[in-house]
Residue, then its C-alpha position, 0 to 999 in steps of 0.5 A: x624939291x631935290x631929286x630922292x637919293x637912291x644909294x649911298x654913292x649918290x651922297x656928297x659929304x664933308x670931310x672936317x677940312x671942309x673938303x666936299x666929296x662924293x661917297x662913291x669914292x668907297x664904291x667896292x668897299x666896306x663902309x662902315x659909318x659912325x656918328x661920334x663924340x669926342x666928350x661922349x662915355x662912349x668914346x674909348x670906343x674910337x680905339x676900337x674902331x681905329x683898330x678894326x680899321x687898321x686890322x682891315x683898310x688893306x682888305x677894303x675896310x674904311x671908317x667914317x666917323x661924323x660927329x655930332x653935338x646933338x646930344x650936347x657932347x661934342x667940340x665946337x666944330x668938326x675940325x677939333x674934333x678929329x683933332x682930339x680923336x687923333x690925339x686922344x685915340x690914334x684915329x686915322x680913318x676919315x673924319x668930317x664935318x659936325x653932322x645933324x643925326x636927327x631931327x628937321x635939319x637931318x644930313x641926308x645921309x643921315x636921313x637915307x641910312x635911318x630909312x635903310x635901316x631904322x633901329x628900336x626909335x624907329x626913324x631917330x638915333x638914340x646916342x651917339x656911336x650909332x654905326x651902320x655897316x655898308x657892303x661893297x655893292x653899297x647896301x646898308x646891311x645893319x645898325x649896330x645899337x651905340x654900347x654895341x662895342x665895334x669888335x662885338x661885330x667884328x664877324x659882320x664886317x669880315x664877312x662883307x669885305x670884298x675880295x680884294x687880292 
């Protein structure tokens, strides 16, 4: 058995290259992490993500974006997807792999920020866009419901950025 993973830095990911990494590369930022859909209704939310991002990267803001096809809405794969919301929606911030966001092949990232902050479904994710907001010190503060649009918690956000001069 593998041993439990105790905070958001203990988790590796992929970003859509394939590239692994270790989220403690955010360690002392903000995070906030977003499963997404390129084929979603959902998904002029992109623009709004990407311009909280650039509104707030140099203040220690950074977006992940993880798509996901569980709920049959996504592209083949992770790379034309980030593809598509950088065409589409202008996106910068960091892209990855086609994530698992339910069910028994859960990504455990996914499977630690539903237990840190479970939302109206309990331990499931109901939709894509499902956000979840991290502070600097990597606590997972709050999930954001996906129709919350992300300057709807634009407040939130300012109000964990670290202080970075």
């Amino acid at each position: 058995m593998t041993q439990e993973m105790t905070t958001i830095y203990d988790f590796e990911v992929s970003r859509e290259d394939g590239e692994k990494y270790q989220l403690s590369k955010y360690e002392g930022k903000t995070m906030l992490i977003v499963n997404t859909a390129t084929k979603c209704g959902l998904a002029p939310q992109f623009a709004e993500l990407e311009e909280l991002y650039e509104k707030y990267k140099d203040e220690g803001l950074v977006i992940l974006g993880f798509p996901s096809n569980q709920f049959k809405q996504e592209l083949a794969n992770g790379q034309d997807a980030a593809q598509a919301c950088r065409t589409t929606y202008g996106v910068s911030f960091p892209m990855h792999e086609l994530t698992v966001v339910n069910g028994k092949e859960t990504a455990p990232l996914f499977k630690y920020l539903k237990k840190e902050a479970p939302g109206e479904l309990g331990n499931s994710i109901k939709w894509n866009f499902t956000k979840f907001l991290i502070d600097p010190t990597g606590k997972v503060l709050q999930r954001f419901a996906p129709k919350t649009k992300p300057k709807a918690f634009e407040n939130d956000i300012q109000k964990v950025l670290p202080q970075i001069k």
